[in-house]
C-alpha beads as a LAMMPS data file, in Angstrom:
LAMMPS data file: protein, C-alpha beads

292 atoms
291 bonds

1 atom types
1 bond types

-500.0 500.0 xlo xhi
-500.0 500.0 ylo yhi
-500.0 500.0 zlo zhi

Masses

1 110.0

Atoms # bond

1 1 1 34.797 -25.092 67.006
2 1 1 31.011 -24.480 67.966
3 1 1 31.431 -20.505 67.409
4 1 1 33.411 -21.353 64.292
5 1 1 30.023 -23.759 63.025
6 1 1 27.600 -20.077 63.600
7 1 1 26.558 -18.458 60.152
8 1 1 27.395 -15.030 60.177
9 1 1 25.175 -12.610 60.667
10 1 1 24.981 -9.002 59.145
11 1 1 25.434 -6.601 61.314
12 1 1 23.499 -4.274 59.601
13 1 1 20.046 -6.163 58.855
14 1 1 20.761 -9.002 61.257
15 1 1 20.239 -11.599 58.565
16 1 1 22.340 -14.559 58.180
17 1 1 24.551 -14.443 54.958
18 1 1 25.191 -17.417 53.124
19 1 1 29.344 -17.142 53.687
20 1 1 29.880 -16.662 49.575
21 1 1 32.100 -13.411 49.664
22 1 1 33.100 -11.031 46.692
23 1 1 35.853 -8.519 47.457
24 1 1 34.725 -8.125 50.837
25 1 1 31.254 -8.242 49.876
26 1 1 28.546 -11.115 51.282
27 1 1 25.613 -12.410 50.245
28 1 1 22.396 -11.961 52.309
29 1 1 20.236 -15.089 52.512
30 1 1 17.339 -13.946 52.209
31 1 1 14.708 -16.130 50.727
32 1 1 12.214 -14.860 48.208
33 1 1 8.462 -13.884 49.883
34 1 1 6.440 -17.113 50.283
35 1 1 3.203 -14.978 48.340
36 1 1 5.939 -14.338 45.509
37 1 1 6.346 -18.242 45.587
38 1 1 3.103 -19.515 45.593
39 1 1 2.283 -17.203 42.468
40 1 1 5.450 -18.493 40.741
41 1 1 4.339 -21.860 41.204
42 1 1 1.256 -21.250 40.450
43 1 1 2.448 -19.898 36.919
44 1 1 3.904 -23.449 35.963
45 1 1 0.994 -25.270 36.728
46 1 1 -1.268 -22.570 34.574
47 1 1 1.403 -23.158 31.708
48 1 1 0.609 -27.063 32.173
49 1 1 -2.718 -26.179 31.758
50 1 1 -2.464 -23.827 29.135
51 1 1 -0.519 -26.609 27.056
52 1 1 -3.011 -29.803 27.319
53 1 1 -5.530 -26.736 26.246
54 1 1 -4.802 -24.810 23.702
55 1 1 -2.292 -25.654 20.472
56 1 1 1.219 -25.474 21.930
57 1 1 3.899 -28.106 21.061
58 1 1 5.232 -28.442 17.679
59 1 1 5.443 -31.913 16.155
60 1 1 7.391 -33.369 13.036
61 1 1 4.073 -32.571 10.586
62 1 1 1.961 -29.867 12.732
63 1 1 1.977 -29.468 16.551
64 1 1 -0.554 -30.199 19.169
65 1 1 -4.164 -29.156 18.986
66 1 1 -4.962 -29.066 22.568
67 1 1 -8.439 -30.497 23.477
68 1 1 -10.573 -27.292 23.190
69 1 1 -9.155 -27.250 19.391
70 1 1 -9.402 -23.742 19.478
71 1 1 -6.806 -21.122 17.726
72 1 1 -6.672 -17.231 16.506
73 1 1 -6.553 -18.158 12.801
74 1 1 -9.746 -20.252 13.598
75 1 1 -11.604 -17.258 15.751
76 1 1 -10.585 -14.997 13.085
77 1 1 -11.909 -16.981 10.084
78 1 1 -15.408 -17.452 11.480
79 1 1 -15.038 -13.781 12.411
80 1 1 -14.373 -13.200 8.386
81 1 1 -17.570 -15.695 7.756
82 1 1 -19.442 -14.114 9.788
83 1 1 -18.770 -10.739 7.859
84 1 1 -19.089 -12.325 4.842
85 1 1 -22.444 -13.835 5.560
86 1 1 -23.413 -10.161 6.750
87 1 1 -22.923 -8.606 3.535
88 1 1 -24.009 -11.471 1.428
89 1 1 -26.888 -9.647 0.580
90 1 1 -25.607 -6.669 -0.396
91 1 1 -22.671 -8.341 -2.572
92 1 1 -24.794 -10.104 -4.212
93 1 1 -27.217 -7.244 -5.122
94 1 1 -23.901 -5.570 -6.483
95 1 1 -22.245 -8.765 -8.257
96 1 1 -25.736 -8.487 -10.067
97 1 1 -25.840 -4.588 -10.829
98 1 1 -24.793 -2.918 -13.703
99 1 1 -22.224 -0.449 -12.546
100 1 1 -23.661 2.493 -14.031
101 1 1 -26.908 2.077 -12.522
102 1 1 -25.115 1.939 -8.829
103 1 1 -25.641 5.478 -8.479
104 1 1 -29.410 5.184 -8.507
105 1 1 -30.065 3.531 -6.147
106 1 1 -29.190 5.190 -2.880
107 1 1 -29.447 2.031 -0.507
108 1 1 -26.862 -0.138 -2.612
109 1 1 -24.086 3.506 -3.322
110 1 1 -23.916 3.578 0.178
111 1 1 -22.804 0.035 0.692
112 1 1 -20.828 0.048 -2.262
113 1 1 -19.294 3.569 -0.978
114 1 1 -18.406 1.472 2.352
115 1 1 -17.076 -1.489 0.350
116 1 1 -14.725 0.557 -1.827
117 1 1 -13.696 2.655 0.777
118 1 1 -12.552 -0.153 3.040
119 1 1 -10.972 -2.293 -0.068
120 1 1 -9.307 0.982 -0.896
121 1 1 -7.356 1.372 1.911
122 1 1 -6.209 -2.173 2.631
123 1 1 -5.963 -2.436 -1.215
124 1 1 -4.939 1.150 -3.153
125 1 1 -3.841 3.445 -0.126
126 1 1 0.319 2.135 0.337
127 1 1 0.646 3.956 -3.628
128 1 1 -2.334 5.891 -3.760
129 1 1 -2.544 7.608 -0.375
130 1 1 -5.101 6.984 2.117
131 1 1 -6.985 9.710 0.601
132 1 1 -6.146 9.095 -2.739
133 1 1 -3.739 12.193 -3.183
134 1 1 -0.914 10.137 -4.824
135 1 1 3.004 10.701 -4.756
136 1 1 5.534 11.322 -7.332
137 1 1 5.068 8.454 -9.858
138 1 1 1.511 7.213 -8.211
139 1 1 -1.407 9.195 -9.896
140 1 1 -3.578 11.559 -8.149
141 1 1 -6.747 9.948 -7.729
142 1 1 -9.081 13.015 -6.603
143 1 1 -8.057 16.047 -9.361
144 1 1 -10.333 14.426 -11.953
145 1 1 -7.251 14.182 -14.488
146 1 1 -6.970 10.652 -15.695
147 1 1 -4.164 8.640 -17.527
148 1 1 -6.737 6.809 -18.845
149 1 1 -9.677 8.147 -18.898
150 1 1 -12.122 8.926 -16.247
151 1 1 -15.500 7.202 -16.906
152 1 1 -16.414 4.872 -14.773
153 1 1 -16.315 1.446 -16.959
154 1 1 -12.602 2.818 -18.059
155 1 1 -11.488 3.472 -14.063
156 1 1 -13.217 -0.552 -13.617
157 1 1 -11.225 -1.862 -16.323
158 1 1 -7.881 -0.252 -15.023
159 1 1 -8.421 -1.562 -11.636
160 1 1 -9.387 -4.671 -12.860
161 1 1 -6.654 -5.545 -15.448
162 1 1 -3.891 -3.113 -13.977
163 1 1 -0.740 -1.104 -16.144
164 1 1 1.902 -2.952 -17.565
165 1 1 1.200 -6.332 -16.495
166 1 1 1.272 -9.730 -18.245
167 1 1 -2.348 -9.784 -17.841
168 1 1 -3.713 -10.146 -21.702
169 1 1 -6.283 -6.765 -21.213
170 1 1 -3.912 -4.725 -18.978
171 1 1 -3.363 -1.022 -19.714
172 1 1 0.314 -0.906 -21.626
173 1 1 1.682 2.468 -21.767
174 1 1 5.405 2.878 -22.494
175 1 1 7.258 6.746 -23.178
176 1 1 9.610 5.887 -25.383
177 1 1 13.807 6.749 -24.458
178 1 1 14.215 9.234 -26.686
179 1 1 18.001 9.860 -25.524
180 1 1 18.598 6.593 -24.314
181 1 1 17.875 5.413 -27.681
182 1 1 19.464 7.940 -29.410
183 1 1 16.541 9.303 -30.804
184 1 1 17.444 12.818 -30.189
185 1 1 20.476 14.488 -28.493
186 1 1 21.233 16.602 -26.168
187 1 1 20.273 19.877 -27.276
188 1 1 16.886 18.837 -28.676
189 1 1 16.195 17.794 -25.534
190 1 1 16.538 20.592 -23.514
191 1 1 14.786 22.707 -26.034
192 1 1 11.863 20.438 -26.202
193 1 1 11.520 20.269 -22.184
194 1 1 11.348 23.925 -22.396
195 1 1 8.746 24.077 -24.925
196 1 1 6.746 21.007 -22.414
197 1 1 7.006 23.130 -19.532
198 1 1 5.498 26.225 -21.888
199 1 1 2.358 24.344 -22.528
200 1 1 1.017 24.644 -19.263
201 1 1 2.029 28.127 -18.346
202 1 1 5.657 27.559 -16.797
203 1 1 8.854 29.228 -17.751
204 1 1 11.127 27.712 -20.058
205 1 1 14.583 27.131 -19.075
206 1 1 17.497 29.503 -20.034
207 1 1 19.918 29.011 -22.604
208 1 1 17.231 26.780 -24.414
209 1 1 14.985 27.314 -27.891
210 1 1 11.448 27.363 -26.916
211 1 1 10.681 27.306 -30.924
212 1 1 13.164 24.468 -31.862
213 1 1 11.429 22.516 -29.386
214 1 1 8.362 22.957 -30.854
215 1 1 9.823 21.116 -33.826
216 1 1 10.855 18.586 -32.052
217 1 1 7.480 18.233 -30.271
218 1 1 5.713 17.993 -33.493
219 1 1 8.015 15.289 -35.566
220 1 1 8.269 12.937 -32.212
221 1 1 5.313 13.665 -29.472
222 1 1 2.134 14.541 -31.260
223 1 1 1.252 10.919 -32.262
224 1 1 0.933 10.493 -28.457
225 1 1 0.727 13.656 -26.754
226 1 1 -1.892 15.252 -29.500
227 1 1 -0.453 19.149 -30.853
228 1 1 -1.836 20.607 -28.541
229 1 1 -0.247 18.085 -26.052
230 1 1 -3.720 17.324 -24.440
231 1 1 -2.990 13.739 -24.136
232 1 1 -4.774 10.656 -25.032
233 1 1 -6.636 8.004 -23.247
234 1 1 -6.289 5.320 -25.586
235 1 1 -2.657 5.576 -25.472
236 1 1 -2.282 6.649 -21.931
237 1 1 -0.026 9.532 -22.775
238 1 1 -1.062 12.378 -20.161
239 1 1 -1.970 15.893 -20.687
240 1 1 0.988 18.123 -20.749
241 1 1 -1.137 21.663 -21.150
242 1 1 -2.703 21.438 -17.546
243 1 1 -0.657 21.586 -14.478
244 1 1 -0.490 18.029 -12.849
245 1 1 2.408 16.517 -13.121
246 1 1 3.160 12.646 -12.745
247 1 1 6.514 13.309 -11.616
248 1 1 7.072 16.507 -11.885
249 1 1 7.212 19.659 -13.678
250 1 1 10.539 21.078 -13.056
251 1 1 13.051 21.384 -16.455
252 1 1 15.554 18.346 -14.708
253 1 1 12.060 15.958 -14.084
254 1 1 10.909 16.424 -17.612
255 1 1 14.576 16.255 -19.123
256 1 1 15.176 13.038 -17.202
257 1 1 11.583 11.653 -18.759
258 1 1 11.996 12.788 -22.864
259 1 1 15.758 11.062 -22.149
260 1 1 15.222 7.481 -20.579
261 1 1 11.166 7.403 -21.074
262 1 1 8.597 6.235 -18.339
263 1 1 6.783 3.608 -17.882
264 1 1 3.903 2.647 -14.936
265 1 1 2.647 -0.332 -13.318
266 1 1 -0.113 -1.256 -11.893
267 1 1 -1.668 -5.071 -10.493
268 1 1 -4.543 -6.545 -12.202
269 1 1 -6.911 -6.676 -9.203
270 1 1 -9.525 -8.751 -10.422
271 1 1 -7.434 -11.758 -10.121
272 1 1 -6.886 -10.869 -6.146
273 1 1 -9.811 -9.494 -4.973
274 1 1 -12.688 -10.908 -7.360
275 1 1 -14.938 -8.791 -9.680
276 1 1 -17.666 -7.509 -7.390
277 1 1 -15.186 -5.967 -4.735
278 1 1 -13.251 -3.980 -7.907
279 1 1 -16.347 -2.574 -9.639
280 1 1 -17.042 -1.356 -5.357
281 1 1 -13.512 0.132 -5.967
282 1 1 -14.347 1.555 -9.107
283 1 1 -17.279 3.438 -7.766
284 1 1 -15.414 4.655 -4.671
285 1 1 -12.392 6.000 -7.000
286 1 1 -14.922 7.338 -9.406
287 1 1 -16.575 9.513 -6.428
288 1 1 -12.738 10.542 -5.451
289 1 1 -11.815 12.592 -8.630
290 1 1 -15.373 13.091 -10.527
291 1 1 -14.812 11.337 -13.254
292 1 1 -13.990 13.592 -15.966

Bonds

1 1 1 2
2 1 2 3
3 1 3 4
4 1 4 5
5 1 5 6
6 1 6 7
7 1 7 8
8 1 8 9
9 1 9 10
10 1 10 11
11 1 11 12
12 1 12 13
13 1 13 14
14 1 14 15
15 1 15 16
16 1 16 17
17 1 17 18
18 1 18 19
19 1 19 20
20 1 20 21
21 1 21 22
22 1 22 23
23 1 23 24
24 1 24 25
25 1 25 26
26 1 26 27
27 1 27 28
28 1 28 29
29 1 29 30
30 1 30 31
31 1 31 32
32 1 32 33
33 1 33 34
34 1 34 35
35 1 35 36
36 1 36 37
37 1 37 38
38 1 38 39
39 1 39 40
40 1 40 41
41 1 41 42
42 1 42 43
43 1 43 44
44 1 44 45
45 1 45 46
46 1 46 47
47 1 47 48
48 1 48 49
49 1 49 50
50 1 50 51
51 1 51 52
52 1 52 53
53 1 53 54
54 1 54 55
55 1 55 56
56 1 56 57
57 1 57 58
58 1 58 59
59 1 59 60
60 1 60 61
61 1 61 62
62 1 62 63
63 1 63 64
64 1 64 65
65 1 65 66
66 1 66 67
67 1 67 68
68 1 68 69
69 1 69 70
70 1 70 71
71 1 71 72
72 1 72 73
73 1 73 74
74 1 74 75
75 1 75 76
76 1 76 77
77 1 77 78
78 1 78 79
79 1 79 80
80 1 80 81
81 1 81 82
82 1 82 83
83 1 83 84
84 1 84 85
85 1 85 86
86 1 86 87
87 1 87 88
88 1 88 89
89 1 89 90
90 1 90 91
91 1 91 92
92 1 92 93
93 1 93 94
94 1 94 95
95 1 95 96
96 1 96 97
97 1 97 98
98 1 98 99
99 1 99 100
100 1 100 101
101 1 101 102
102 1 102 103
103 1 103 104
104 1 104 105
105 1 105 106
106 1 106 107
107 1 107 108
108 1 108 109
109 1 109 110
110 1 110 111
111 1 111 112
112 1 112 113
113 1 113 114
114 1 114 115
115 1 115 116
116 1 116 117
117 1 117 118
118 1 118 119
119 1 119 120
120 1 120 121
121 1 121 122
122 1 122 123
123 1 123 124
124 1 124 125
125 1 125 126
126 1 126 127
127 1 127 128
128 1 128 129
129 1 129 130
130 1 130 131
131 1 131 132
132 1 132 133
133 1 133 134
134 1 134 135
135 1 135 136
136 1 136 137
137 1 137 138
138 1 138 139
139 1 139 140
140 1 140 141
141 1 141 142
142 1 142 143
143 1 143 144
144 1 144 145
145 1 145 146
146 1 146 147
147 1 147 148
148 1 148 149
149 1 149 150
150 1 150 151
151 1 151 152
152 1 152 153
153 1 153 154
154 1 154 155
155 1 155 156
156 1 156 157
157 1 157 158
158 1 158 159
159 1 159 160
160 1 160 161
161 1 161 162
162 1 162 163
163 1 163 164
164 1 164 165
165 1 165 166
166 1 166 167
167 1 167 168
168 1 168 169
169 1 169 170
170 1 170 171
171 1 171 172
172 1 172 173
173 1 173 174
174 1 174 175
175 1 175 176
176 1 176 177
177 1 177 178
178 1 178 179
179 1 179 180
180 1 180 181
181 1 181 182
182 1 182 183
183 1 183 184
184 1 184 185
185 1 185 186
186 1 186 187
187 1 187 188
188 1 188 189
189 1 189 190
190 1 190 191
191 1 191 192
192 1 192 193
193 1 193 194
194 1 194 195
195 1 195 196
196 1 196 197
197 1 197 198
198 1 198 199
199 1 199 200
200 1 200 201
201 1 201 202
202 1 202 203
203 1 203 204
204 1 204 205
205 1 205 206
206 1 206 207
207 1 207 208
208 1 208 209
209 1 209 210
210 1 210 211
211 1 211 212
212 1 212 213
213 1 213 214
214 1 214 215
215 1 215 216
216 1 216 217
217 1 217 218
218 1 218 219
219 1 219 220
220 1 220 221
221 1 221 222
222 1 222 223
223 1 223 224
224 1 224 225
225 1 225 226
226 1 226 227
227 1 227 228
228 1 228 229
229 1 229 230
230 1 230 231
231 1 231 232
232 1 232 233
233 1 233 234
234 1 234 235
235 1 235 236
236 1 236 237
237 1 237 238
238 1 238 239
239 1 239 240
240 1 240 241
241 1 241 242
242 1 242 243
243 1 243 244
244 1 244 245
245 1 245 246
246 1 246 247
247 1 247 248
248 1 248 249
249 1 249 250
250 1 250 251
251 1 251 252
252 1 252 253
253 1 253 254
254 1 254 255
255 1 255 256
256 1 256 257
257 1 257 258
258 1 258 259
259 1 259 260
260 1 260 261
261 1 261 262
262 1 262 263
263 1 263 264
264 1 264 265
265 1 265 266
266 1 266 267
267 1 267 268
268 1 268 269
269 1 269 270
270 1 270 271
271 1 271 272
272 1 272 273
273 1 273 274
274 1 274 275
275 1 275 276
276 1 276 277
277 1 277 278
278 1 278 279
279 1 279 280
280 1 280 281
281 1 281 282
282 1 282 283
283 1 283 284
284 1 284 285
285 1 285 286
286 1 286 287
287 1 287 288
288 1 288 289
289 1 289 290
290 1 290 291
291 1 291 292
């Protein structure tokens, strides 16, 4: 009985096993390192710690504060009021500036450069582009060709208001449908995507009447477009005689527009970010494309 009572022993590594046994396989008892231990304990009494200090445990209305009172939304705010208090100055020098008058003096453009440029890309940049090159549908904001017109007080008033809102002053420009709403057929629009595509130098599309297009072009797009399909800012109809292209300038792209129309959008920014960061924006895009 007193050899049966012995644990066995491995006979490779001369440690005791434990006598559990899987398919001829047994279990070493080997205990963990004391020094891997001591840390482990050491971890629960830190987490102890760490939960009378800091906010940890939620409760039925909030959670516990911990006794320092201390959190990352807090560090982060002062952080932000800090900043804020920083610029004061200089924000307030702009609130107070007329926006064509930024330009003269070199101390306040450069903050206001700084200003737009960061509001810009936390802001404009997910449509826009971080540099402001656009994307199919999302205007190019540095080739100086402008929906709606390129002066500085009409950029402002775009950024501030938005496209196609239910803000009272936003931009509204709508294309009309014309084959969705069976304003013309088929045909006539083929012909007068062809004769589009002519006004800035492309080739028209075979099997289509460049000169029955024009027609067309003249009873339904002028009022808009202008004859010479130049555009208008008023109206927010683009240029058609230059070679930017919302969405593109290929015969499908322009047939797919004339048939089910277009329409943008754009946020009225004024509401979110207040009126001294979007004439800073307005600057900063105005730099970006030259303004007309």
């Amino acid at each position: 009985m007193a050899e049966q009572s012995k644990p066995h022993v491995d006979e490779y590594t001369g440690v005791d096993t434990t006598g559990h046994v899987w398919d001829g396989i047994r279990e070493l008892n080997k205990p963990l390192p004391r020094w891997w231990l001591w840390i482990f304990y050491a971890t629960i009494v830190w987490s102890i710690g760490y939960w009378v200090v800091y906010p940890s445990w939620p409760l039925i209305t909030g959670h516990l504060n911990g006794v320092l009172g201390w959190n990352s939304r807090t560090a982060v705010l002062e952080d932000l009021k800090g900043l804020q208090d920083l610029r004061a100055p200089m924000v307030n020098r702009l609130a107070d500036a007329e926006i064509a008058g930024v330009a003269d003096d070199a101390e306040l453009l450069d903050f206001t450069m700084a200003f737009g440029r960061a509001a810009f890309g936390d802001n404009c940049a997910p449509c826009h582009g971080a540099g402001g090159g656009g994307a199919v549908g999302y205007p190019n904001l540095i080739d100086d060709d402008w929906i709606w017109g390129g002066q500085i007080d009409e950029i402002r008033h775009t950024i501030a208001y938005g496209v196609g809102n239910d803000h009272p002053d936003s931009r509204l420009g709508i294309m009309q449908a014309f084959g969705r709403d069976e304003i013309l057929d088929g045909e006539q629009i083929a012909d007068v995507a062809s004769y589009v595509r002519t006004l800035s130098g492309l080739e028209p599309a075979p099997d289509t009447d460049v000169e029955a297009g024009a027609v067309v072009f003249a009873e339904n797009c002028v009022d808009c477009h202008g004859e010479e399909g130049l555009g208008d800012h008023e109206l927010g109809a683009p240029n058609l005689a230059d070679a930017i292209w919302l969405f593109g300038s290929d015969h499908a792209t322009i047939t797919e527009t004339i048939q089910n129309g277009r329409q943008g959008n754009m946020p009225a920014w004024e509401e979110r970010l207040g009126a001294t960061t979007v004439t800073a924006l307005a600057v900063y895009v105005h730099s970006l494309g030259g303004g007309e």
